[in-house]
C-alpha positions in Angstrom: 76.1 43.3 -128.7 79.8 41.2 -129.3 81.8 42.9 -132.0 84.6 40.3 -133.3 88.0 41.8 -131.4 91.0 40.2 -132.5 93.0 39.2 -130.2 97.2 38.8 -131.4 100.2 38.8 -129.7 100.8 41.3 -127.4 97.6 42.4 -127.8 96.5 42.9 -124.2 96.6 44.8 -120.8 97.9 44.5 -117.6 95.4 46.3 -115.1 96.3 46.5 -111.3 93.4 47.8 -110.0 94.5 50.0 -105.9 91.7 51.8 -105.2 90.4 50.2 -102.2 90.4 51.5 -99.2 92.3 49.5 -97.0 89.9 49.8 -94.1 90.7 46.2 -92.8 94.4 46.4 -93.0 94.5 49.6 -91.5 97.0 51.1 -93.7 97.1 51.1 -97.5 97.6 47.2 -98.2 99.5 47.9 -101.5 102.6 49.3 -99.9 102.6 46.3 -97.0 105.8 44.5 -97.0 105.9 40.5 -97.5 109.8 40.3 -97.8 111.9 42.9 -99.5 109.1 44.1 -101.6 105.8 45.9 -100.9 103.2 43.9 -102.3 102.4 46.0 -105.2 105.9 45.8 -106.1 105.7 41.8 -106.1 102.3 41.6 -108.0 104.4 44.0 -111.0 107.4 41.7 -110.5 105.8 39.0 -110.9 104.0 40.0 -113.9 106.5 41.7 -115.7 107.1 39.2 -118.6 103.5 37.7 -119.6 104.0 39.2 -123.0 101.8 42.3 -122.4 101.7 45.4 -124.5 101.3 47.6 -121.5 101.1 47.4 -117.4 98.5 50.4 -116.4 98.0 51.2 -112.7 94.4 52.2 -111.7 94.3 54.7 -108.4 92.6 57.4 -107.3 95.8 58.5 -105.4 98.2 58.3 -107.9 100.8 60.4 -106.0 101.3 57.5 -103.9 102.6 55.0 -106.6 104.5 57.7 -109.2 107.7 56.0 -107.7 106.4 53.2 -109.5 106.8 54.6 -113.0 103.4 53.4 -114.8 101.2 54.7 -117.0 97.9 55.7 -113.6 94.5 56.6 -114.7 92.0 57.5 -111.3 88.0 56.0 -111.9 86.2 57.4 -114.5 83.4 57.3 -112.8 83.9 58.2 -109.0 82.6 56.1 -106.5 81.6 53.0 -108.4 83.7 50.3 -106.4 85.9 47.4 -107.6 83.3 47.8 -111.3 84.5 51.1 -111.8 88.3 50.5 -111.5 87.5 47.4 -113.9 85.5 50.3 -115.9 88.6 52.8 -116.0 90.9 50.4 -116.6 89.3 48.5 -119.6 88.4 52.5 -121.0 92.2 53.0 -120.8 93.5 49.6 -122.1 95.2 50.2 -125.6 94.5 47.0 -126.9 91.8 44.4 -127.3 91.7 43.3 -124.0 92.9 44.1 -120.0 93.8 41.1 -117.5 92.7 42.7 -114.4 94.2 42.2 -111.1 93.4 43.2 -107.7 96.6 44.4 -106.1 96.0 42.4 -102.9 97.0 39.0 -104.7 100.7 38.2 -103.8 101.0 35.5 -105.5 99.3 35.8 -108.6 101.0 33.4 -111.4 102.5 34.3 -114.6 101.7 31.2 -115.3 98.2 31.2 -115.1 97.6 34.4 -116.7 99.7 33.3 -120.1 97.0 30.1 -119.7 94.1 32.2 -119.2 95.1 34.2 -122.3 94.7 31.0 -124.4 91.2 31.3 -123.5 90.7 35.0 -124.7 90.6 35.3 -128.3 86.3 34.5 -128.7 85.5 35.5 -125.2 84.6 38.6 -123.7 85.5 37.4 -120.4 87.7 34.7 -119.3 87.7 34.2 -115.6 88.3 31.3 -113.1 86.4 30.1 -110.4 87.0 28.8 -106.5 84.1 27.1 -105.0 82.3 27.4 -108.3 82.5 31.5 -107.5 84.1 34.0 -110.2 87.2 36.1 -109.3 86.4 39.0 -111.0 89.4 40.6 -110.1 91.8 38.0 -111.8 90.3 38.2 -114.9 90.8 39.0 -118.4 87.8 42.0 -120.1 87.8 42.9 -124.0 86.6 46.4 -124.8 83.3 44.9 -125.5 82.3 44.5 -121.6 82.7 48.5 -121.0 78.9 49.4 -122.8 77.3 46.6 -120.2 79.7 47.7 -117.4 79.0 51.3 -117.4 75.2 50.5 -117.9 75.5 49.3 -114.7 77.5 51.8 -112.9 74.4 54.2 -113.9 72.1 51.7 -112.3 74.2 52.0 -109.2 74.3 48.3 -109.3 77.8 47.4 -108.6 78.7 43.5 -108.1 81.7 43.1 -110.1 80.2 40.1 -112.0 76.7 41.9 -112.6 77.0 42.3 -116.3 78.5 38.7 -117.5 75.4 37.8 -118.3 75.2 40.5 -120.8 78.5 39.3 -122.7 80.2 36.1 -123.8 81.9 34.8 -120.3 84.7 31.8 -120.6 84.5 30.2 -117.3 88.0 28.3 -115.6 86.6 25.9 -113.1 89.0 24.4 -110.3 90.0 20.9 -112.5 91.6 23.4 -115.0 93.2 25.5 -112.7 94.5 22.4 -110.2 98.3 22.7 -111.3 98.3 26.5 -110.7 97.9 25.7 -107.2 94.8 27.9 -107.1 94.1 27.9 -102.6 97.5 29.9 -103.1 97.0 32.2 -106.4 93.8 33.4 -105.2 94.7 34.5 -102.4 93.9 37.9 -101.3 95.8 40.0 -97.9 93.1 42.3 -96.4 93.7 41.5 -92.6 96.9 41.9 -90.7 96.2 38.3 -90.1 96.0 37.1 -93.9 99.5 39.5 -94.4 101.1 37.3 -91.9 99.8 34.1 -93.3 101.0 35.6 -96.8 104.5 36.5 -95.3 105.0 32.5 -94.0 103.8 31.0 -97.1 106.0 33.5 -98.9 109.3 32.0 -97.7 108.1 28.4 -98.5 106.2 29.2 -102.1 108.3 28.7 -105.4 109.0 33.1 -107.2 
């Protein structure tokens, strides 16, 4: 069931979500370099000022990232995927609600996530799509998603989108997002390949 959370300003989350394991990049993506900074460092950067009460780093090997001075909380539940950092992180959250963002996205847009947050107040979820897909893992969660979330962690059924239809989803499709310049926001550096791409596109893409 919805409970009415209020959402005011400030009144939200920043969730970087690191607990993959990398296996594709071959070393932990997060501290890969696209310029002068490792891409965790960019994603924070590049956050920094979207009015948020709080930036929270979700890791399960938080001795890795205590150089980066944030507030790391490790899965609640172990083992449960990309569901259970959005799990931990939402459990965490201070406030109302948590924009949640994989920490593979380089260039993930202030921008966009001040817009989203327009959207947020009588959802439980707010989240775009590409090719009419959601990206779980740019997306804003109230507290109201953990109950449904954590159902399904004990089902063992862990598709990051499994529960929406258990809660009150906002969907963004692509017309709304066109002047974010969503084929570059969404994109995600899992290969050495898609790191190189990101590196190029770095030097030609607007901070």
């Amino acid at each position: 069931m919805t409970n009415n959370l209020k959402l005011t300003t400030n009144n939200f989350t920043l969730a970087i979500i690191s607990g993959g394991k990398s296996s594709r990049m071959g070393t932990n993506k997060a501290f890969v370099k696209i310029g002068e900074q490792t891409l965790i460092e960019r994603i924070i950067d590049r956050t920094k000022d979207i009015g948020q009460q709080e930036t929270i780093l979700i890791t399960n090997t938080p001795d890795e990232y205590a150089h980066l001075h944030l507030p790391m909380y490790s899965d609640v539940v172990p083992d449960s995927g990309s569901l259970g950092g959005i799990c931990t992180a939402i459990h965490h959250s201070k406030t109302s609600h948590s924009i949640v963002i994989a920490c593979d996205m380089p260039f993930v847009s202030a921008d966009l996530l001040r817009f989203m947050m327009t959207h947020a107040e009588n959802a439980d979820v707010v989240v775009p799509t590409v090719d009419d897909y959601p990206q779980g893992l740019h997306a804003i969660y109230s507290k109201n998603c953990l109950e449904s979330i954590r159902g399904k962690i004990e089902e063992k059924r862990l598709k990051v989108i499994g529960f929406y239809d258990d809660v009150h989803v906002t969907y963004l499709d692509e017309e709304m997002l066109e002047k974010f310049n969503p084929e570059v926001v969404f994109m995600n550096v899992n290969t050495p390949e898609e790191l190189e791409k990101a590196r190029e596109l770095a030097k030609i893409t607007p901070p």
